[in-house]
C-alpha positions as CSV (number, residue, x, y, z in Angstrom):
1,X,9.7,-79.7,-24.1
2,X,12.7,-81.6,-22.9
3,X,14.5,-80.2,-20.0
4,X,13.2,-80.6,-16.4
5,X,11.6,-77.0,-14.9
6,X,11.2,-76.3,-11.7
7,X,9.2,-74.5,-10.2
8,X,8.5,-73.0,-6.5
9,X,5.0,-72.1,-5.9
10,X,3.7,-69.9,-3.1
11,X,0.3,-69.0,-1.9
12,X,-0.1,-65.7,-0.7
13,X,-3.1,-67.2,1.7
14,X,-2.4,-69.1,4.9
15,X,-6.2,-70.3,5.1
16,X,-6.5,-73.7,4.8
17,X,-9.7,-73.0,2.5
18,X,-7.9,-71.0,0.5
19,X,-9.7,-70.1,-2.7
20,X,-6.0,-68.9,-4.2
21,X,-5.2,-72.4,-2.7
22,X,-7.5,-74.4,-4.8
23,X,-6.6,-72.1,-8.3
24,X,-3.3,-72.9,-7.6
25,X,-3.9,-76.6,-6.7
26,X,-5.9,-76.3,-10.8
27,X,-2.8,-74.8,-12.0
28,X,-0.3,-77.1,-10.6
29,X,-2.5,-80.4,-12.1
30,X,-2.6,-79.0,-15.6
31,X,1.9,-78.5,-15.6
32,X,3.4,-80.9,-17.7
33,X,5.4,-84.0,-16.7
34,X,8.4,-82.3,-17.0
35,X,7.4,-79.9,-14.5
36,X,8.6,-80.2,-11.0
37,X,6.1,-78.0,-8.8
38,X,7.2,-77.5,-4.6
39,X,5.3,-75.3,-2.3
40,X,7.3,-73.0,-0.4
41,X,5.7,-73.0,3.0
42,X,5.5,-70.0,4.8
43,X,3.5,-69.6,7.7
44,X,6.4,-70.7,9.9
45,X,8.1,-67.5,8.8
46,X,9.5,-65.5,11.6
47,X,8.6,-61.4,10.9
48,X,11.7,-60.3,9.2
49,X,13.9,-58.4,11.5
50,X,17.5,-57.2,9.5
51,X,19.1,-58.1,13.0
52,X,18.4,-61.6,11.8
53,X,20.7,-61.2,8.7
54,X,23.7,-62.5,10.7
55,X,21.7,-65.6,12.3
56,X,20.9,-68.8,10.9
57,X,17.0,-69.2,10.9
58,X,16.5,-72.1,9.8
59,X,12.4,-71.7,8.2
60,X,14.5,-68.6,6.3
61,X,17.5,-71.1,5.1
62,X,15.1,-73.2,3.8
63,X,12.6,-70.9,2.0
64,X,16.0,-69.1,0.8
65,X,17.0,-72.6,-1.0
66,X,14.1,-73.4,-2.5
67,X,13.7,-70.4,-4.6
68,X,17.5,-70.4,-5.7
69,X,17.0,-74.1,-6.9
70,X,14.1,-73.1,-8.7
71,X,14.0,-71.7,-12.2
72,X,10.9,-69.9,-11.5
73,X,8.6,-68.9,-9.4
74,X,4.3,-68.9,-9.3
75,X,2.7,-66.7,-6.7
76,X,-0.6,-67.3,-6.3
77,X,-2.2,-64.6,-3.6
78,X,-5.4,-62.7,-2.7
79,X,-5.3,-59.3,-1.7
80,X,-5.5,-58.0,2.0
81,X,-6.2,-54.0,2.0
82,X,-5.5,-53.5,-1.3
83,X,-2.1,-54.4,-1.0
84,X,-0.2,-58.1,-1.0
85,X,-1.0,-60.1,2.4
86,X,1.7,-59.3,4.9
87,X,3.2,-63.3,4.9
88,X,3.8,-62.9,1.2
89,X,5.6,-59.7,2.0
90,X,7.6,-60.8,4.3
91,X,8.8,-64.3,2.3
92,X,9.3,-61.4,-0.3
93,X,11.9,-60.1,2.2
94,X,13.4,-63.0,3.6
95,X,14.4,-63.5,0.1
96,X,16.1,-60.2,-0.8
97,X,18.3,-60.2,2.3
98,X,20.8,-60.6,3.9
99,X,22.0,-57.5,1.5
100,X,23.8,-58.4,-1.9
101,X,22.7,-62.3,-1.5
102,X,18.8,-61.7,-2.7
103,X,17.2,-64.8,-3.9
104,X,15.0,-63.0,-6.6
105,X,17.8,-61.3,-8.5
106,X,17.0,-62.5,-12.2
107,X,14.3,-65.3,-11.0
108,X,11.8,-65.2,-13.5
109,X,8.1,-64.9,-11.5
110,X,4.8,-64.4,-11.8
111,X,1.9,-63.7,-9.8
112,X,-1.8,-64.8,-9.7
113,X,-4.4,-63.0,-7.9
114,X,-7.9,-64.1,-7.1
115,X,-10.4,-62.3,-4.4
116,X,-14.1,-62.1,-4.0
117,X,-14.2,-58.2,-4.8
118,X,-14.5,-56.7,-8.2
119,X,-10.9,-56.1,-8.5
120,X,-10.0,-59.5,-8.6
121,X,-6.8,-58.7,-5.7
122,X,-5.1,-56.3,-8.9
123,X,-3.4,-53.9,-6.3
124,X,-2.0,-57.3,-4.6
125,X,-0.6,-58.2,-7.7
126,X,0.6,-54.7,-8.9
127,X,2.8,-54.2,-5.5
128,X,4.0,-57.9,-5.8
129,X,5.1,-56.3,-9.3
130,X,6.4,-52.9,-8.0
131,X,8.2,-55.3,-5.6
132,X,10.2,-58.0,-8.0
133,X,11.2,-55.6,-10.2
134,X,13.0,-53.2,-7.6
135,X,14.8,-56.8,-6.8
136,X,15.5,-57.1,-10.1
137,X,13.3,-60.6,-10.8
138,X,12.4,-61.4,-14.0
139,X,8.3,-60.4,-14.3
140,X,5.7,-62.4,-16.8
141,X,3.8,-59.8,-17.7
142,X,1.4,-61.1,-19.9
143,X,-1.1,-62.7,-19.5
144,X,-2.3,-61.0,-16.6
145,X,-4.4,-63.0,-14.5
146,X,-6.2,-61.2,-11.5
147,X,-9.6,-63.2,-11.2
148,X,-12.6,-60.8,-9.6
149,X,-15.7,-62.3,-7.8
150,X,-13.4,-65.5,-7.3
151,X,-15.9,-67.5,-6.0
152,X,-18.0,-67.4,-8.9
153,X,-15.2,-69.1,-10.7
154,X,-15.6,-71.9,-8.3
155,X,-18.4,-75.1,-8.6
156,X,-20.3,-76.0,-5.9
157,X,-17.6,-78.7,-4.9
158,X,-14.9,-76.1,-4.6
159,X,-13.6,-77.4,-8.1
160,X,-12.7,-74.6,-10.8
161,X,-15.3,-73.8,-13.2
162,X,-15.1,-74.6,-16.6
163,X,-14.6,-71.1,-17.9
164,X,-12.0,-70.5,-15.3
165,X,-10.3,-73.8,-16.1
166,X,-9.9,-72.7,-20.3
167,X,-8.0,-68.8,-18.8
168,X,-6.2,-70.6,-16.1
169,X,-4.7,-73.2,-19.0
170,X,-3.8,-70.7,-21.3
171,X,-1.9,-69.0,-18.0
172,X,0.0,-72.3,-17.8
173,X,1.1,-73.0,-21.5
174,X,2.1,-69.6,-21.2
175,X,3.9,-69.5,-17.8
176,X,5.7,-72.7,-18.6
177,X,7.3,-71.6,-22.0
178,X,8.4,-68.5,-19.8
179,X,9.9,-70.5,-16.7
180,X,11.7,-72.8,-19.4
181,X,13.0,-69.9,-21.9
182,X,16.2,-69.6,-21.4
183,X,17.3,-66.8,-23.4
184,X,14.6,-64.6,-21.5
């Protein structure tokens, strides 16, 4: 691969021990060099209030640039009553408004979910689905990665197991031919 991708990455967790944090932290060091990964930070996020759509906010101009200068985007999240976190949500709608000017409008995304339950956070990443497609994003749908009993996939050290570190690879071969297709 030639051309430069990049890529805007946000965590769905504002914990600074994040477990999404540290699978996304794996991801990001297996990309290739000609991947350019930035986090879109987003606990400075003002709740999103439509009355806003005629201000300039200036945490909302800046998330709203990154993910138009990126040609994808990675959501890594957890799931907070079976649903996405409410910060994710609301980046979600920072970026579809003001109306007709939506950021995720043919941005190709996907989404990786990790939580200590069973379920491995799938509702999170179901509604983040249900979500980018209504705005019209471009989904990866395969492969699905929603990782159950999360800690288990972590060493002692906090570093990603081994087993975890082959699924999570094949994720990123596969999310970085996607980001970089272009006839997708």
């Amino acid at each position: 691969m030639s051309a430069s991708i990049n890529i805007a990455l946000i965590i769905g967790s504002l914990r600074k021990e994040s477990i999404n944090r540290k699978f996304a932290e794996y991801m990001v060091s297996q990309m290739p060099e000609s991947v350019t990964i930035k986090e879109v930070y987003i606990a400075d996020l003002p709740l999103y209030n439509q009355d806003y759509d005629d201000t300039t906010i200036d945490s909302y101009e800046r998330v709203r640039q990154q993910l138009k200068g990126a040609d994808a985007v990675l959501i890594v999240t957890p799931e907070h009553n079976r649903t996405m976190p409410a910060a994710l949500k609301n980046v979600v709608d920072i970026g579809s408004r003001p109306y007709k000017e939506s950021v995720w409008t043919h941005k190709k995304v996907a989404v990786v979910t990790a939580s200590p339950g069973s379920f491995g956070g799938i509702n999170s990443g179901l509604d983040m689905r249900k979500s980018m497609q209504m705005l019209s994003a471009q989904m990866m749908i395969d492969p699905e990665i929603h990782l159950s009993r999360a800690i288990d996939s972590l060493n002692d050290d906090g570093s990603v197991s081994p087993r975890t570190q082959k699924f999570l690879q094949r994720f990123v071969t596969d999310f970085v031919d996607f980001a970089g297709n272009t006839s997708a």
